[in-house]
C-alpha positions, -999 to 999 in steps of 0.1 A, spaced: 642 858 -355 628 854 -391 644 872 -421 621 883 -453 621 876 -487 650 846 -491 667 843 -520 666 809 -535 694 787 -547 674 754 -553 637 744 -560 613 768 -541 593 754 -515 553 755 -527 525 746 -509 512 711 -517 477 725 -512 471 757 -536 509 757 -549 521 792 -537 553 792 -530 564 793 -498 596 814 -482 617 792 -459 623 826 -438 587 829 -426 592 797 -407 573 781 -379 603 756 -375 636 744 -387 655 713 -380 687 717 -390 703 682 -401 733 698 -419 754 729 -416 736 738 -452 702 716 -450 673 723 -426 639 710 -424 617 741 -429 580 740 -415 562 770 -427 525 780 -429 509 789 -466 500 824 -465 471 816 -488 451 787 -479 469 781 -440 485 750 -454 515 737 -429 542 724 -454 572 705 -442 604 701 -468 643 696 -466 658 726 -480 692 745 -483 698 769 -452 693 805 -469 725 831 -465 701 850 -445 698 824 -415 733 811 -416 743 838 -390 709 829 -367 714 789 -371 754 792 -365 742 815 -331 723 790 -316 741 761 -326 768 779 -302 743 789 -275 734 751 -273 772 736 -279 762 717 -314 786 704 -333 786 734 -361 785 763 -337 821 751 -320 840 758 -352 
């Protein structure tokens, strides 16, 4: 499940193609490496760009990444 609209704490994400920026909620994937930093893989809206970048987890998905951590017994969901 994908929020809308993130907030953003650090840099934006932007397409590397037509620089739009990109929300880390509309993502394809997310690789989480840290309870707070995820690789986001998300699709340009404008041009159909795919954009990979390391970014901070938004508030929004903490709840959904902490869930399935859980479901899958990782480290950060058996706080």
């Amino acid at each position: 499940m994908q929020g809308k609209g993130c907030e953003m704490k650090s840099s934006p994400m932007v397409c590397p193609n037509c620089g739009t920026v990109l929300d880390v909620c509309a993502y394809q994937a997310m690789l989480v490496i840290s309870c707070d930093l995820a690789l986001f893989t998300v699709e340009c809206p404008k041009c159909n760009t795919i954009a990979s970048s390391i970014k901070p987890i938004p508030g929004q998905l903490q709840e959904e990444v902490h869930l399935a951590a859980r479901e899958v017994g990782a480290g950060m969901g058996c706080e």
